[in-house]
C-alpha positions in Angstrom: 7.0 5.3 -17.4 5.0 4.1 -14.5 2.7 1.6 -13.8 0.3 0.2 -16.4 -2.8 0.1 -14.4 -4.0 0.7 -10.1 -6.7 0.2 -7.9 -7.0 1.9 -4.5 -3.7 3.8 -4.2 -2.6 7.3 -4.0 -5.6 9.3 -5.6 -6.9 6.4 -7.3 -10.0 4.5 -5.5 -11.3 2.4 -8.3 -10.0 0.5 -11.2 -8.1 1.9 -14.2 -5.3 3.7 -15.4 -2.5 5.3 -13.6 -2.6 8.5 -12.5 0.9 8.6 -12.1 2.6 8.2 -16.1 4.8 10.4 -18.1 2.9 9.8 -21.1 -1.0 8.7 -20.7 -1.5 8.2 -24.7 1.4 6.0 -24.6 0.3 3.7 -21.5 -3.0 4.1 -23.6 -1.4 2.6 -26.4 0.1 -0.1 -25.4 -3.2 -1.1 -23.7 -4.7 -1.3 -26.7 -1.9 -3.6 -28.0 -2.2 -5.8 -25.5 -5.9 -6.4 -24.6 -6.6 -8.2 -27.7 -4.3 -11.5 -26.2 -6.8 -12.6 -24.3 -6.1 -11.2 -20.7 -9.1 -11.8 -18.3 -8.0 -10.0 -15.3 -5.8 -7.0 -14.5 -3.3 -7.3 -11.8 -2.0 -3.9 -10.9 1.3 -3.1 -8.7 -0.7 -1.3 -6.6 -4.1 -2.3 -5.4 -6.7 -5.6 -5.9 -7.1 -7.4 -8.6 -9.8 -6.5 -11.3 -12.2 -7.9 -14.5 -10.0 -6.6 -18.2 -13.6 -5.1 -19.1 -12.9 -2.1 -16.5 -9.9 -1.7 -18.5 -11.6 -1.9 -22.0 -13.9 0.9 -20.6 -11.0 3.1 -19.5 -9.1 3.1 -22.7 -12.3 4.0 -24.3 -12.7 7.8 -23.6 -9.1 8.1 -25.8 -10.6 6.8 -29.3 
């Protein structure tokens, strides 16, 4: 599947989802499964670490 979130790699400069996933809806999906457990921050494979709100505001535009 890929990598669940990035920050500053490969065609990706800020904080958010992958642009490299086989299925965006489903890495949506289990976002949204997730985020309610209380994460704080987001620590990608690839890139700096970053505030869960960026993430909230990502998953957003797939309601």
């Amino acid at each position: 599947m890929g990598d669940m979130a990035m920050n500053a790699w490969f065609l990706r400069l800020t904080p958010g989802l992958p642009v490299l996933a086989d299925d965006i809806k489903m890495v949506v999906k289990s976002w949204k499964k997730i985020l309610p457990m209380g994460i704080k921050r987001i620590y990608p494979a690839h890139g700096m670490d970053f505030p869960v709100e960026v993430m909230q505001k990502e998953i957003e535009r797939f309601k």
